[in-house]
C-alpha positions in Angstrom: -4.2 1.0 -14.6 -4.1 4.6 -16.0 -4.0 4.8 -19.6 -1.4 7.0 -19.5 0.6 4.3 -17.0 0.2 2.0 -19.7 1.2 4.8 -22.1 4.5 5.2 -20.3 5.4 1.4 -19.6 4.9 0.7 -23.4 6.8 3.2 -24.5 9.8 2.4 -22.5 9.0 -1.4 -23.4 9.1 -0.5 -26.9 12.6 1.3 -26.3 14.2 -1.9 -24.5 16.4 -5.0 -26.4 14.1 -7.8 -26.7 16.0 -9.5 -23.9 15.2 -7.2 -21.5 11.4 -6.9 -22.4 11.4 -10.6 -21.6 12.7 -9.9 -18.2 10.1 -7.1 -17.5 7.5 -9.7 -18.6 8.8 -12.5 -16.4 8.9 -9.8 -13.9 5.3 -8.7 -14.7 4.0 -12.2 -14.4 5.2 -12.8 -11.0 3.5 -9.5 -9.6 0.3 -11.3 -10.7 0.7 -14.3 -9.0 0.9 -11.8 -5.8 -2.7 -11.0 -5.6 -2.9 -8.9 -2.7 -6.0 -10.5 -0.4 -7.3 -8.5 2.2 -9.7 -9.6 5.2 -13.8 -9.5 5.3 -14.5 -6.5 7.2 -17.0 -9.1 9.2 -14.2 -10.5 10.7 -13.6 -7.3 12.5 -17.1 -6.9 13.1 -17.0 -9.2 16.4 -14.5 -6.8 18.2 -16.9 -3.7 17.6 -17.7 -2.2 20.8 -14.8 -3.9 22.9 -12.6 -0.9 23.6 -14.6 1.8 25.8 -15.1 5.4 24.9 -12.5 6.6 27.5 -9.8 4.3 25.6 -10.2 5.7 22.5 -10.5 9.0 23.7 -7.1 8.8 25.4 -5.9 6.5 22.1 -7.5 9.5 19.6 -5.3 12.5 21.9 -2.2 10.4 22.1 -2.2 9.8 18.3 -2.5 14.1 18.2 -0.1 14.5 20.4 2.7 12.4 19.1 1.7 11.9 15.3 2.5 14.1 12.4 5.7 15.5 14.7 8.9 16.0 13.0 12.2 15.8 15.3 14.8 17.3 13.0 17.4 16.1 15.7 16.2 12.9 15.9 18.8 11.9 13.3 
């Protein structure tokens, strides 16, 4: 974390009723328990080579195509 994060959290900590800085730390101690866990990039490593250049050629010009594209109608 930033120092100036932590600047801004404890200074709006500092500002709350103590009740409420309990809640933000309850709150704080579950967002720990989350530890996000990612996967080995050597899992991956198996599939390397499986889709052909001619896939992800078409994959890579579809993604151009359709990507990025804002319909203002759409809504």
């Amino acid at each position: 974390m930033s120092s100036s994060t932590f600047n801004q959290i404890t200074k709006r900590l500092e500002n709350l009723p103590e009740n409420m800085q309990k809640d933000v730390l309850k709150y704080v101690k579950r967002l720990s328990k989350h530890e996000l866990k990612g996967v080995s990039g050597k899992l991956f490593a198996q599939f390397t080579g499986c889709i052909s250049s001619e896939d992800l050629e078409i994959m890579k010009n579809e993604i151009e195509l359709a990507c990025e594209k804002v319909d203002k109608n759409e809504w």
